[in-house]
C-alpha positions in Angstrom: 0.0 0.0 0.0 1.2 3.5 -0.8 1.9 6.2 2.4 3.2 9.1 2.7 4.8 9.0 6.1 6.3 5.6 7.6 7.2 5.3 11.5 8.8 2.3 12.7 7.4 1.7 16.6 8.9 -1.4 17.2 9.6 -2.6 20.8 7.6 0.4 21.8 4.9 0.1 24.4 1.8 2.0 25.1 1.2 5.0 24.8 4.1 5.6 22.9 3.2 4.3 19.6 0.2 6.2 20.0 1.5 9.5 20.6 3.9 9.4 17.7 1.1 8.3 15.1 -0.8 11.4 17.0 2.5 13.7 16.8 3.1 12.4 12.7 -0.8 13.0 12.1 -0.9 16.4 13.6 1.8 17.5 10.9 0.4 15.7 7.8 -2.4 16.8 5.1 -5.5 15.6 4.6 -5.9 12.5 2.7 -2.3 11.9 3.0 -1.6 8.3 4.3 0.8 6.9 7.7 2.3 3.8 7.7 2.9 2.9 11.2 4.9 -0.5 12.4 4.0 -1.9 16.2 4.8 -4.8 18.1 3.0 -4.1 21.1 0.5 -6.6 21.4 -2.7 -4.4 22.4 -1.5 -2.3 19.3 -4.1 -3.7 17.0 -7.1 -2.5 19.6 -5.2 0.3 20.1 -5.1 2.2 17.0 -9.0 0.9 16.2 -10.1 3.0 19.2 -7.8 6.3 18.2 -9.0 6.3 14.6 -12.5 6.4 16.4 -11.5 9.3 18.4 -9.5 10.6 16.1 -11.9 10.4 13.6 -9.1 9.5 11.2 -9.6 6.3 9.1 -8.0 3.2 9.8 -7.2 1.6 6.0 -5.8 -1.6 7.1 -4.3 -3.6 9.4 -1.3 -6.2 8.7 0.3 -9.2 11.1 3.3 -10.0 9.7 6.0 -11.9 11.2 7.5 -12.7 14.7 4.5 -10.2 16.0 4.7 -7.1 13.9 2.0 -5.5 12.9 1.6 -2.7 10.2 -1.0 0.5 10.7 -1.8 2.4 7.4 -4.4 5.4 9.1 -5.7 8.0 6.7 -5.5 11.3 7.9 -8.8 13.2 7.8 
């Protein structure tokens, strides 16, 4: 998938993955597209309930190997 922005969270626990997809959003256009890459295990639930607060759409979600997880969140 194409993005604009990619942010590599790896190892990072909540609310730190969070706050830098929050930070990276804050500074991006509309429509333009974050890639973000967690390995927190709660990340998945995580970034379902900030695009609902956010109001920013969640495109897709991807497990990949070993536990990581890839976040593409449109900004709105």
């Amino acid at each position: 998938m194409k993005f604009d922005i990619e942010i590599d969270a790896k190892y990072l626990t909540c609310p730190l993955p969070i706050l830098r997809a929050k930070k990276a959003l804050f500074n991006m256009k509309s429509e333009q597209i974050l890639k973000i890459i967690t390995t927190d295990q709660n990340s998945i639930y995580d970034f379902q309930l900030f695009s609902k607060q956010t109001k920013n759409v969640l495109l897709i979600q991807k497990q990949l190997e070993k536990g990581v997880v890839e976040h593409y969140i449109c900004r709105k």
